[in-house]
N, C-alpha and C positions, 0 to 999 in steps of 0.2 A: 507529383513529379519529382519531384526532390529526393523521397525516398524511392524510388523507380533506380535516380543516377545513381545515389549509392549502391542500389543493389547490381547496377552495372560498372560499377567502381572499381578497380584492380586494388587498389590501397587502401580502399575499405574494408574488402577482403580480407587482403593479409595485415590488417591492421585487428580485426575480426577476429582471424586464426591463431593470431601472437599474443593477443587477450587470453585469450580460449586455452592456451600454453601455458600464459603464467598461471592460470586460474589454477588449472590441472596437476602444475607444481606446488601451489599454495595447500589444495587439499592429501596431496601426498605426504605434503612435510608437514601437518598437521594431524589425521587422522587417514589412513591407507584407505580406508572404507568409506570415507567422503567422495572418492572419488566416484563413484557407484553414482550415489546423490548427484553430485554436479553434470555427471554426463544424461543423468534422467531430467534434470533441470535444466540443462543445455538444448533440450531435445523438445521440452515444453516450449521456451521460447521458440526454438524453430518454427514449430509447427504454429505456434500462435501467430508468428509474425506472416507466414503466409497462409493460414488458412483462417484458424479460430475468433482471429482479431474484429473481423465483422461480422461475426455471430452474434445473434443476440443472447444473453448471462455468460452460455459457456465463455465469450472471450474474456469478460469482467473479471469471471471467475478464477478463471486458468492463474491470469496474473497476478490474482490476490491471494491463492494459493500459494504461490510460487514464494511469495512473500512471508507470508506465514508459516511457512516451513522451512524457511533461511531461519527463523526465531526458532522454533523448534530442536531444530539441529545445535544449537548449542548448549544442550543436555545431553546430546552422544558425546561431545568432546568435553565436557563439565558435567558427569552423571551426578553431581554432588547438590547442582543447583534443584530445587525446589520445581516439580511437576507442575502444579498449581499455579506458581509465579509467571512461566513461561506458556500455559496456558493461556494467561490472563493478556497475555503481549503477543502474541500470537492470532486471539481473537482480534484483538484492536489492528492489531495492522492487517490484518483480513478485511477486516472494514472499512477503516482508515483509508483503505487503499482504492477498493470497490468504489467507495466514493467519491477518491478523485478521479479515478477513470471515467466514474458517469460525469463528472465536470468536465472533464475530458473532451468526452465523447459530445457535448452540449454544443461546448467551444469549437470543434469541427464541424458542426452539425451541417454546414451549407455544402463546404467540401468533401465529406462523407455521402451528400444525398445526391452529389452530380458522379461519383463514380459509382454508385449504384452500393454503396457497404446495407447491409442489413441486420447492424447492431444495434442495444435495443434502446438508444437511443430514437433510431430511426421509427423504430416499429411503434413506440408505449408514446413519440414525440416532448416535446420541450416540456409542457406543463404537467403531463402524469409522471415524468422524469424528478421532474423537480418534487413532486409529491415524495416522490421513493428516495431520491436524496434527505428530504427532511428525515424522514421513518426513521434510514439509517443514521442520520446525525443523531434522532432524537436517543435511540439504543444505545449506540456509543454511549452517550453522556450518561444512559442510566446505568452502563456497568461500569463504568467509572466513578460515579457516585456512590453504587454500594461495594467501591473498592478499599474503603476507607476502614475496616476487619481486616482486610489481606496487608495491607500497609503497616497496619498497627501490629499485626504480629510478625513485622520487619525489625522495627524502630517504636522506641518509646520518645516520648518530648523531651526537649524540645526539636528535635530531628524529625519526628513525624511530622511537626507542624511544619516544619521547611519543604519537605518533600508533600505536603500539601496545597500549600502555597505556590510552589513551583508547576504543579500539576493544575492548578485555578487556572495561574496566569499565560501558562506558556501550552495547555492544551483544551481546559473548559473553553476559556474565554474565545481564544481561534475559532475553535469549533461554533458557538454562540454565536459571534459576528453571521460567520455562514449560514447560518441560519434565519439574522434577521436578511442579510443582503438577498436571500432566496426570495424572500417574501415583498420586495421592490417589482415597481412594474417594469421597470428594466434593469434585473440585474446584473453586477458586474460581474462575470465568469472568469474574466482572470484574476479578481481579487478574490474569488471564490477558491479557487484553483491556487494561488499564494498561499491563503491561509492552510487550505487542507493539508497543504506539503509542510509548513511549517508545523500546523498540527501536530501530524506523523513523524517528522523528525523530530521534535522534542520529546513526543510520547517515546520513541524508542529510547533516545537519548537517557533517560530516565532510568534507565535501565543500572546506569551507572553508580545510584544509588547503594541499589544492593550489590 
């Protein structure tokens, strides 16, 4: 209902369109060919927002993508950065991401099933969902763990150990929690859904490192 009003909102709208403006100036005064990108990304959401969103994968997907090719892109405007590094941040928030929208998608689970959404949430239900949440938390963590080669040919110690340390405690460990709180007979999906976000923003954050 809520998102129904906005969509019948005047000042949502042009609240919408003047985003959408600065954005479009942002990419021009940055790289003229961004903007190509941003109106095919503009168009992804669209279309996710009214159609793909209750789909089962494709909508997970769309937006995870969308994600992951915001990281991407900043090797067209920094061709200097390292393929492989952006690689590596670009898979994780692909997943990073996918996984919080299955938590997501958990936490509406009641409100999604009385308007009829058929995302796959809906379709795989709460406990095979959660099966495929762990899977992908478990992955995450294992390319994260054999990330510790890509790091070390960043930074030598004592700075490897920082930016290891950083990545234990401000992305292993998040991730971990979520994984035992899945394994609860009731668990808590917003603290689940906390963590993830925290997860993902610090993982990106890290970035900053290099």
């Amino acid at each position: 209902e809520a998102l129904a009003f906005l969509r019948n909102n005047k000042l949502f709208w042009l609240i919408y369109i003047l985003l959408n403006l600065v954005g479009l100036l942002a990419a021009w005064m940055i790289q003229f060919k961004l903007i190509y990108i941003f109106v095919v990304i503009q168009l992804l959401l669209f279309v996710y927002s009214y159609s793909w969103k209750d789909l089962p994968i494709l909508g997970n997907v769309t937006i995870s993508t969308i994600v992951a090719l915001a990281i991407l892109l900043v090797r067209w405007v920094h061709p200097d950065l390292k393929l492989n590094l952006l690689l590596f941040y670009s898979l994780f928030a692909f997943f990073s991401t996918w996984i919080r929208e299955m938590i997501k998608d958990i936490e509406d689970f009641a409100g999604d099933s009385e308007v009829g959404s058929r995302n796959l949430i809906q379709l795989m239900g709460i406990k095979k969902s959660l099966f495929l949440i762990r899977i992908l938390i478990l992955f995450v963590l294992a390319t994260l763990f054999t990330s510790w080669e890509l790091i070390g040919s960043f930074f030598h110690a004592p700075l490897s150990w920082v930016v290891l340390i950083y990545g234990l405690v401000c992305i292993v460990l998040p991730m971990v929690f979520q994984l035992i709180i899945s394994y609860q007979n009731y668990p808590n999906y917003k603290l689940m859904s906390t963590l993830s976000k925290y997860a993902m923003i610090t993982g990106i954050l890290s970035m900053l490192f290099f």
